[in-house]
Backbone bond lengths (Angstrom), bond angles and torsions (degrees), N, CA, C in turn:
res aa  C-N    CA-C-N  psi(-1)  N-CA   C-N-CA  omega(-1)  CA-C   N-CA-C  phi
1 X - - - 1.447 - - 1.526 108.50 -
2 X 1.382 119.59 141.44 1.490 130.17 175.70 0.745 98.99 -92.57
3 X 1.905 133.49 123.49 1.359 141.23 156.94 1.892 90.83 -134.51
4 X 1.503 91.63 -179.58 1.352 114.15 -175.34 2.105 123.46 95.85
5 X 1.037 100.83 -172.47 1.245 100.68 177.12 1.912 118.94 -167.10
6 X 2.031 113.77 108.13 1.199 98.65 -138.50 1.817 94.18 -125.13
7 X 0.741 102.96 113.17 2.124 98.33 -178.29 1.347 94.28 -83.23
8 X 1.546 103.86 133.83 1.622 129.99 168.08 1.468 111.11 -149.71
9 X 1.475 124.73 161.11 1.031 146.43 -179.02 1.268 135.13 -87.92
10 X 1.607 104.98 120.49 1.706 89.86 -169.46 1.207 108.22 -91.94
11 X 1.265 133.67 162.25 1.669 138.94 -179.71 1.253 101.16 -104.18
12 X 2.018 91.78 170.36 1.903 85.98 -167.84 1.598 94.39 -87.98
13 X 0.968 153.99 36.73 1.365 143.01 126.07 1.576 128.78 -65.38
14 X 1.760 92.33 -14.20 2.033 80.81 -170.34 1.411 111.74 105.20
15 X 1.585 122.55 -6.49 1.375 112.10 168.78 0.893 114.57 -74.88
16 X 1.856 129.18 -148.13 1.542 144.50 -133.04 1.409 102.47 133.52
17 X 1.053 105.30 135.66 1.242 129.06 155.69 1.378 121.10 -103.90
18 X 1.521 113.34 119.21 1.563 115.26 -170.22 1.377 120.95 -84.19
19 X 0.856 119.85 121.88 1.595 115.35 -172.17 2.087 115.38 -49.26
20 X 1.375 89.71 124.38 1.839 99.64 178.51 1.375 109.86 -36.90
21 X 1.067 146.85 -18.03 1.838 136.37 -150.48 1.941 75.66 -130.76
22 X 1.061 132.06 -42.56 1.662 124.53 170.73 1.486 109.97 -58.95
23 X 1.206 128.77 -43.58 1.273 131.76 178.97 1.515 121.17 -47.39
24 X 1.460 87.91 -72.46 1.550 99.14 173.52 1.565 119.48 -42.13
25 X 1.736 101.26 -40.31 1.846 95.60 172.36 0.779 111.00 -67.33
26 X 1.274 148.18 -64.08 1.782 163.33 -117.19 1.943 87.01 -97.51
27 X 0.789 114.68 -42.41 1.994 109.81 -147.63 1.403 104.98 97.68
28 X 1.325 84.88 -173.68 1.723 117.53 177.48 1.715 103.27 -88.91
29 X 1.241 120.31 -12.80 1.214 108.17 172.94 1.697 91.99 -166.05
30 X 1.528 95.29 143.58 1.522 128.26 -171.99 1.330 126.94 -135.97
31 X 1.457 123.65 178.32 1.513 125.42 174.67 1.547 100.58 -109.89
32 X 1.449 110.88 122.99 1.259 110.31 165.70 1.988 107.01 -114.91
33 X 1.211 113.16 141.31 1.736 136.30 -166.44 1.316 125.18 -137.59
34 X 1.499 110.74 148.92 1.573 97.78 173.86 1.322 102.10 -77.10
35 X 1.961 97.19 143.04 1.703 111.54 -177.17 1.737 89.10 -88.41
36 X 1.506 102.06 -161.46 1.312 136.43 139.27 0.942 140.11 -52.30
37 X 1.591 144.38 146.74 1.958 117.12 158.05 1.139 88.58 86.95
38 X 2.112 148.41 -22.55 1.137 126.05 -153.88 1.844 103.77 73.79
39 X 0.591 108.63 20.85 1.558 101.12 158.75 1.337 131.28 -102.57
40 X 1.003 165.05 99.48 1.799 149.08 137.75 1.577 103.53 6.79
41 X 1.204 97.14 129.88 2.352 117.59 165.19 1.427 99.75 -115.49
42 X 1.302 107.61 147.47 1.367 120.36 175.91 1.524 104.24 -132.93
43 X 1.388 113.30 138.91 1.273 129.17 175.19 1.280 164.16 -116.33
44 X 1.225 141.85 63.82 1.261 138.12 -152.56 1.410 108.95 -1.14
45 X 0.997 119.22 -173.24 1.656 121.59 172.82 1.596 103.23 -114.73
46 X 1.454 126.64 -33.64 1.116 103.79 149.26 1.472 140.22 -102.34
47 X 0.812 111.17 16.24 1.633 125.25 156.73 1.470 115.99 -65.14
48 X 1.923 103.92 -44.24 1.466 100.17 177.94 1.399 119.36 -76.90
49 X 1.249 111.79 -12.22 1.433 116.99 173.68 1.371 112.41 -83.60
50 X 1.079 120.95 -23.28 1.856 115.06 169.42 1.232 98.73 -65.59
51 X 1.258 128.54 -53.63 1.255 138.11 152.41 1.214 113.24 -5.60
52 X 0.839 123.78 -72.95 1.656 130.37 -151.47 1.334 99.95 -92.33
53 X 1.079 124.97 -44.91 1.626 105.78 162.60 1.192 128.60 -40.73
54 X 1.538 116.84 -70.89 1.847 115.44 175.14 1.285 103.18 -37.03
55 X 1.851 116.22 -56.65 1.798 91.07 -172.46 1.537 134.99 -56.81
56 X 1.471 105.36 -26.71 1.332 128.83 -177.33 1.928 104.35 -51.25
57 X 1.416 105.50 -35.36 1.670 123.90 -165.44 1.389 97.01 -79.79
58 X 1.661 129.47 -26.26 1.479 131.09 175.77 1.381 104.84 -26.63
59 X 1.315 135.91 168.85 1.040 147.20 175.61 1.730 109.59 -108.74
60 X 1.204 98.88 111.15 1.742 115.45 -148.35 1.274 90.91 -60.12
61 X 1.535 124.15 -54.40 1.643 134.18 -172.41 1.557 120.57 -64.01
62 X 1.560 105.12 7.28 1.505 107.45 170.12 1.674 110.98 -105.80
63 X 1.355 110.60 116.32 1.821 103.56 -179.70 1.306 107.12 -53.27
64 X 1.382 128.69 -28.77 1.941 103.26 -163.08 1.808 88.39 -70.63
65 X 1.321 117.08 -48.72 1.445 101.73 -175.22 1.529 131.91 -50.24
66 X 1.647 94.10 -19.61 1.657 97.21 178.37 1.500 108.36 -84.58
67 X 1.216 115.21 -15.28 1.681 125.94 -159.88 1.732 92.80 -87.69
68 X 1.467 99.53 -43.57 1.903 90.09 -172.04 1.284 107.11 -80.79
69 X 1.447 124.51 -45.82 1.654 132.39 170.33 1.716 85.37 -17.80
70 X 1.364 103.24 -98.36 1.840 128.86 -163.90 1.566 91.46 -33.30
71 X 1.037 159.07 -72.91 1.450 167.01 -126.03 1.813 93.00 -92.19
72 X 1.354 122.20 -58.44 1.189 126.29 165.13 1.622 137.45 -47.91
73 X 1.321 100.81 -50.87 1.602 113.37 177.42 1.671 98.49 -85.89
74 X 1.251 114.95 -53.24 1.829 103.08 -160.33 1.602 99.41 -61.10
75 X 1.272 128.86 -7.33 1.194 111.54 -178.31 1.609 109.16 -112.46
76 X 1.018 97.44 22.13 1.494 77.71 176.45 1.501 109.00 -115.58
77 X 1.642 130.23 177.89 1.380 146.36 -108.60 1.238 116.51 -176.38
78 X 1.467 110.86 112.27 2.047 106.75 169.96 1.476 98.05 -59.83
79 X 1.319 118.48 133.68 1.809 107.30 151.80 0.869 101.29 -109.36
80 X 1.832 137.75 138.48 1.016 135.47 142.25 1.664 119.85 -102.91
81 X 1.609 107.81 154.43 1.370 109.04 -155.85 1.726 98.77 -100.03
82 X 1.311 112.95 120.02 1.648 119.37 -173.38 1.107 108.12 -50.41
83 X 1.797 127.03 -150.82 1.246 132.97 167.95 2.021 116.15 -105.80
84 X 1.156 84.30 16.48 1.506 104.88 -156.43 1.919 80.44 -112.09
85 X 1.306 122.46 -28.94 1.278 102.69 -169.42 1.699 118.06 102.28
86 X 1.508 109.38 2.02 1.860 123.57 -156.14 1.810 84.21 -111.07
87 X 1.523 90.99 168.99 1.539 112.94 174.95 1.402 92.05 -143.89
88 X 1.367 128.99 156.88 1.349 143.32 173.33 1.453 85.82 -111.97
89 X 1.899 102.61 129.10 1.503 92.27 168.63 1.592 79.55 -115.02
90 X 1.690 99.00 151.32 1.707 115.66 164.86 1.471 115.24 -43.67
91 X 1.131 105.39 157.16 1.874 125.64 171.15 1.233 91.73 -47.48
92 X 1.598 131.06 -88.10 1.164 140.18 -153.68 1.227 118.52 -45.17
93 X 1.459 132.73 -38.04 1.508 149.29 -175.80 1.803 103.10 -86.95
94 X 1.359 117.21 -31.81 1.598 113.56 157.69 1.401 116.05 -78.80
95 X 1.279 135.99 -29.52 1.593 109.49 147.68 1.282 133.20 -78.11
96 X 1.229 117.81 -16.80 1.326 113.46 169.39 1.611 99.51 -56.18
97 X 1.248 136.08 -99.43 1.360 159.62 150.41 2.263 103.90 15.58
98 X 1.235 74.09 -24.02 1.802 68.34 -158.39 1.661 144.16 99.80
99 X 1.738 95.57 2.84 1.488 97.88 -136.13 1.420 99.98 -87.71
100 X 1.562 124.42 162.02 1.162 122.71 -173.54 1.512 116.45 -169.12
101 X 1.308 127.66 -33.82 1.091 117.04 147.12 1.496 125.85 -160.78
102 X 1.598 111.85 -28.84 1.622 97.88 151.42 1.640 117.50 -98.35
103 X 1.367 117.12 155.40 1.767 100.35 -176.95 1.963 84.54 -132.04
104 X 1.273 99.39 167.89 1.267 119.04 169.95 1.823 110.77 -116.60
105 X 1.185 105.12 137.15 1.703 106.77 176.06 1.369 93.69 -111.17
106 X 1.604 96.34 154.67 1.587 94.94 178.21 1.442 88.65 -148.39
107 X 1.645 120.70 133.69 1.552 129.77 146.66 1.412 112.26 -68.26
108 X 1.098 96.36 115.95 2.122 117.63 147.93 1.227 96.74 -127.37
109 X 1.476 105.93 98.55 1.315 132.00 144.63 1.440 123.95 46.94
110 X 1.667 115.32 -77.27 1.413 100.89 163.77 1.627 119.84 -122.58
111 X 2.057 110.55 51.95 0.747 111.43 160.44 1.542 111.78 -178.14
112 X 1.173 127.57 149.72 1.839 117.83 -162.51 1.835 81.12 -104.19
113 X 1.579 83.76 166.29 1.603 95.19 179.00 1.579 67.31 -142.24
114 X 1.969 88.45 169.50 1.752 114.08 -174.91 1.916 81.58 -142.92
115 X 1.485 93.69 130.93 1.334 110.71 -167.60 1.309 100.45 -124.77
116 X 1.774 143.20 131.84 1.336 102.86 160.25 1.406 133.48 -71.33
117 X 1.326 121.44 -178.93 1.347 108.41 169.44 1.401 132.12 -40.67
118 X 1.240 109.90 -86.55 1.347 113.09 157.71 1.223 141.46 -16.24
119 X 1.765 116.40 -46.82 1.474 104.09 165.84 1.395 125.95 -102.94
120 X 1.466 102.05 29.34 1.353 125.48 -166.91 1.604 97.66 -98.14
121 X 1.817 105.82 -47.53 1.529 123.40 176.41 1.676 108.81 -63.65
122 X 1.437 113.13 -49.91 1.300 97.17 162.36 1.137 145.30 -94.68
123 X 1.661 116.12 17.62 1.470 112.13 172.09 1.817 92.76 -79.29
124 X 1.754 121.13 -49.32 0.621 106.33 -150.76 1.735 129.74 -99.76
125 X 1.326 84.06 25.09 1.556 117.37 172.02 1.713 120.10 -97.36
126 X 1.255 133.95 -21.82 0.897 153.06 -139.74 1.424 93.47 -79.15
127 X 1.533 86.03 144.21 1.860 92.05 -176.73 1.651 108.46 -75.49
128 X 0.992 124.14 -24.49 1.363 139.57 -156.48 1.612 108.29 -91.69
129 X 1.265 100.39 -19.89 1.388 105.18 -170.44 1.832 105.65 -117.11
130 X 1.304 123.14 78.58 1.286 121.97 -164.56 1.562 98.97 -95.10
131 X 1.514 114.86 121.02 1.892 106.56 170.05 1.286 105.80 -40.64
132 X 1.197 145.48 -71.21 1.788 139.50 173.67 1.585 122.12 -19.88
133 X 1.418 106.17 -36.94 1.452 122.71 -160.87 1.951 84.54 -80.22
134 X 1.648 95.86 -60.53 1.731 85.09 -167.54 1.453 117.31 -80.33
135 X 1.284 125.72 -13.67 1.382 128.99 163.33 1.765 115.61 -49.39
136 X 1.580 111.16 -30.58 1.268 114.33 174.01 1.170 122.51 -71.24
137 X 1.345 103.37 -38.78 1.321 120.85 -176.35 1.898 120.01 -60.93
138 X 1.505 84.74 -18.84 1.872 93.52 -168.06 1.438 97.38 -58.90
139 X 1.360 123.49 -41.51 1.590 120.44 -152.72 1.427 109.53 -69.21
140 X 1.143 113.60 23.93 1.632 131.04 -172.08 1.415 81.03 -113.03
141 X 1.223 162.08 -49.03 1.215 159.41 -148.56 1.626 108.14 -110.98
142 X 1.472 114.23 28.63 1.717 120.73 -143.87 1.274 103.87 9.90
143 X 1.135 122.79 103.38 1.975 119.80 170.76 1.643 88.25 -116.87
């Protein structure tokens, strides 16, 4: 399971260093994608394949499913993890994301996202978004 929360530095090439306790989950090589929120998801390899089944089951003749499919798959990415412990994430997935020179990783469970700092500080600062407020909200999801 991915938990925790780890700030590292990206270089001007586009690396990262993946956090040691992320490593060990993820492998030596993973799927990295545009998340949500503007974040990057990273993926086991079979996690992304459970993955990819349910989406596969979308209902082809509905556009939002064709719109997230395309938005989902074209962006995503082998990462493999160097000897240094780094991933190069692509151009395209560092502007999506924001990223630029410090990033934040974050575990949810069965998958890390890379946030940058900054919109990492204000997603998770946000007045609007109180842990209490969405903890209530779970029991809509029976939690």
């Amino acid at each position: 399971m991915l938990i925790g929360e780890f700030v590292h530095t990206l270089d001007k090439k586009g690396r990262v260093i993946v956090p040691a306790r992320f490593r060990e989950e993820l492998g030596d090589s993973f799927i990295i994608t545009r998340g949500l929120d503007n974040c990057l998801f990273l993926f086991h390899r079979r996690e992304w394949s459970n993955l990819e089944n349910k989406l596969k089951n979308l209902p082809f003749a509905r556009s939002e499913a064709r719109a997230f499919m395309r938005m989902f798959f074209s962006g995503a990415s082998d990462a493999e993890i160097d000897k240094q412990g780094r991933i190069l994430i692509p151009s395209p997935l560092r502007e999506h994301a924001g990223l630029n020179k410090e990033v934040v990783f974050l575990g949810v469970s069965s998958r890390a996202e890379i946030w940058s700092k900054e919109n990492w500080e204000e997603y998770s600062s946000s007045s609007n978004l109180s842990y209490e407020q969405v903890a209530e909200k779970m029991v809509d999801f029976d939690f």
